[in-house]
C-alpha positions as a Markdown table, in Angstrom:
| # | Residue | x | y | z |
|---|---|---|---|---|
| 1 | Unk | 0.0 | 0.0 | 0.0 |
| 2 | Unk | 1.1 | 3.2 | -1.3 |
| 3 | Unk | 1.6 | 6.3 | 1.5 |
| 4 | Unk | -0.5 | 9.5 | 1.0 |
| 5 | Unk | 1.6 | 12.2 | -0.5 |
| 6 | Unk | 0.8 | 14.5 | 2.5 |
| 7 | Unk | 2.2 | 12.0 | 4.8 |
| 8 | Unk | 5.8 | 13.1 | 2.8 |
| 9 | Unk | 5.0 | 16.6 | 3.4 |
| 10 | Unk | 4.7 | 16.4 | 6.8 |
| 11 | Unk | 7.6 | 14.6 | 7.6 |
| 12 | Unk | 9.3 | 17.5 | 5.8 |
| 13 | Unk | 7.9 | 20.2 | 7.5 |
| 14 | Unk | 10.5 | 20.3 | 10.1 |
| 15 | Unk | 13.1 | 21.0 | 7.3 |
| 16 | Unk | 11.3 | 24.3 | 6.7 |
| 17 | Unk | 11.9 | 26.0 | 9.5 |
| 18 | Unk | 16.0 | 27.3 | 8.9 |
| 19 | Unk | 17.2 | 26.9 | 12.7 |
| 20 | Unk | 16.4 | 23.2 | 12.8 |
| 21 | Unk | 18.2 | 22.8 | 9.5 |
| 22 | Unk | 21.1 | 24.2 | 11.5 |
| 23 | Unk | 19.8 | 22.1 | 14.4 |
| 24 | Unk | 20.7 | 19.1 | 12.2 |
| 25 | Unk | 23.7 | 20.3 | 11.1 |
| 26 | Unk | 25.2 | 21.0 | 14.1 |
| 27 | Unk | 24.1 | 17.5 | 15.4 |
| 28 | Unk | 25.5 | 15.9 | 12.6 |
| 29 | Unk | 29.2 | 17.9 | 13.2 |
| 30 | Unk | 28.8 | 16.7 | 16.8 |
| 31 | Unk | 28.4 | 12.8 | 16.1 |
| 32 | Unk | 31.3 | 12.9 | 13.7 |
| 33 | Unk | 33.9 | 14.8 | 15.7 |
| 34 | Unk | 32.9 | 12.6 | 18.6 |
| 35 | Unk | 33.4 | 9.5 | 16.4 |
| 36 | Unk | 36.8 | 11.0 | 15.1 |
| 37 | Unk | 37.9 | 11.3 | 18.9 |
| 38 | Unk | 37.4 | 8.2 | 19.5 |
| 39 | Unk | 39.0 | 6.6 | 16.5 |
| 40 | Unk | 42.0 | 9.0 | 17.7 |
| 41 | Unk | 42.3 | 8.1 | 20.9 |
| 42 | Unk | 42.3 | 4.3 | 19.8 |
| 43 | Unk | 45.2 | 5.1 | 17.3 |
| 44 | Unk | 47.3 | 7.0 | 19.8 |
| 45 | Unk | 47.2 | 3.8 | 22.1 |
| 46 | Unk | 47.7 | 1.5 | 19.9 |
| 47 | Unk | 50.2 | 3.4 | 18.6 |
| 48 | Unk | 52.1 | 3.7 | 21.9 |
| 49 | Unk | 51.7 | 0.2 | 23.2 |
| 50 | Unk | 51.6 | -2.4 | 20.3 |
| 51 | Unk | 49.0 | -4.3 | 22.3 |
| 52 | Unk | 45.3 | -4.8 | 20.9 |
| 53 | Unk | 44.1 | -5.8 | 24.8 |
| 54 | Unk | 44.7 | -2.1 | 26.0 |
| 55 | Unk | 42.9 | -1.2 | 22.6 |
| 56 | Unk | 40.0 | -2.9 | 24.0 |
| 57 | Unk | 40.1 | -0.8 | 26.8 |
| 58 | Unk | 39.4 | 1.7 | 25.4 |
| 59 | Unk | 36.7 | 0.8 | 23.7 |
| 60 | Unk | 35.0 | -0.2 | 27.0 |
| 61 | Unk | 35.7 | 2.7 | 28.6 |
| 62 | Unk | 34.1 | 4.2 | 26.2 |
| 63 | Unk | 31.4 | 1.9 | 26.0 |
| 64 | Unk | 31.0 | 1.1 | 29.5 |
| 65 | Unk | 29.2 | 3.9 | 30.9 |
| 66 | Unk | 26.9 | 5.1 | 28.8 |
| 67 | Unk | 25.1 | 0.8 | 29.3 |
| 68 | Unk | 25.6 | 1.9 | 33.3 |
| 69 | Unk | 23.9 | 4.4 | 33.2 |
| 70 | Unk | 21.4 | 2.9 | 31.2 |
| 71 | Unk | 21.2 | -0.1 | 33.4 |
| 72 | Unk | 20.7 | 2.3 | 36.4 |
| 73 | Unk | 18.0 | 4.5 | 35.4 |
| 74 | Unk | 16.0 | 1.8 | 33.9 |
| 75 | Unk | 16.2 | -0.8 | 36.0 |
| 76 | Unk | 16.6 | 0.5 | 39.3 |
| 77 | Unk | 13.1 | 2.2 | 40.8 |
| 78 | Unk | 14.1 | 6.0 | 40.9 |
| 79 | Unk | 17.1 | 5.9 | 39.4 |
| 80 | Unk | 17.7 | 9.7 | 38.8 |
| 81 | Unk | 17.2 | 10.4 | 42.2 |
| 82 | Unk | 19.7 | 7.8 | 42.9 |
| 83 | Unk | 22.1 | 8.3 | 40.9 |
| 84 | Unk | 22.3 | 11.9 | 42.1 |
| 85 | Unk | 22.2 | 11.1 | 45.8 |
| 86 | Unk | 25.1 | 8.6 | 44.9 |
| 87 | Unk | 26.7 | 10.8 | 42.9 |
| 88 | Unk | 26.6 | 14.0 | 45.3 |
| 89 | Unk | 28.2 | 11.2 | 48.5 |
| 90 | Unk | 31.3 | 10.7 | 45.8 |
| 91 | Unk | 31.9 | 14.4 | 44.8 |
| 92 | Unk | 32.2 | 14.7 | 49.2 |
| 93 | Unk | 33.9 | 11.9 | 49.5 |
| 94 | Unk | 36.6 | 12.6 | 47.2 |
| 95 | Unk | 36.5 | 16.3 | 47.3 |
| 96 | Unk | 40.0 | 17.6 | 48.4 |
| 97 | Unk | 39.6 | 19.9 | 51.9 |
């Protein structure tokens, strides 16, 4: 089944207005600098230590805490408020005096 033709027009309505074109844009610079960091930052280790393990590393340090955070907020009842009460007891803990 065909879709209407207005259905097409809608979806491009957004694209009228000029600051979300530059919305786009900008988001779009964003996700490819952040993707050339982090092919950087694997090179450079690599580079220095020969060893495709600490490569790894990387990657899950990368990786790792964005599924954390995830795992926390979803799956834990009130996650925000916990993760900002946890995270406010670290900053104190650690904080120099």
């Amino acid at each position: 089944m065909a879709a209407p033709q207005t259905s097409i027009a809608t979806a491009r309505v957004a694209f009228s207005y000029p600051n979300f074109g530059l919305y786009q844009l900008a988001r779009f610079c964003i996700v490819l600098a952040t993707e050339m960091q982090s092919v950087a930052v694997g090179w450079q280790v690599y580079e220095i230590t020969k060893r495709p393990l600490d490569l790894g590393f990387v990657g899950l340090a990368q990786f790792l805490p964005g599924v954390l955070l995830f795992l926390v907020i979803f799956l834990v009842p009130h996650g925000a408020r916990q993760i900002a009460i946890v995270g406010q007891q670290l900053v104190g803990k650690f904080r120099k005096n």
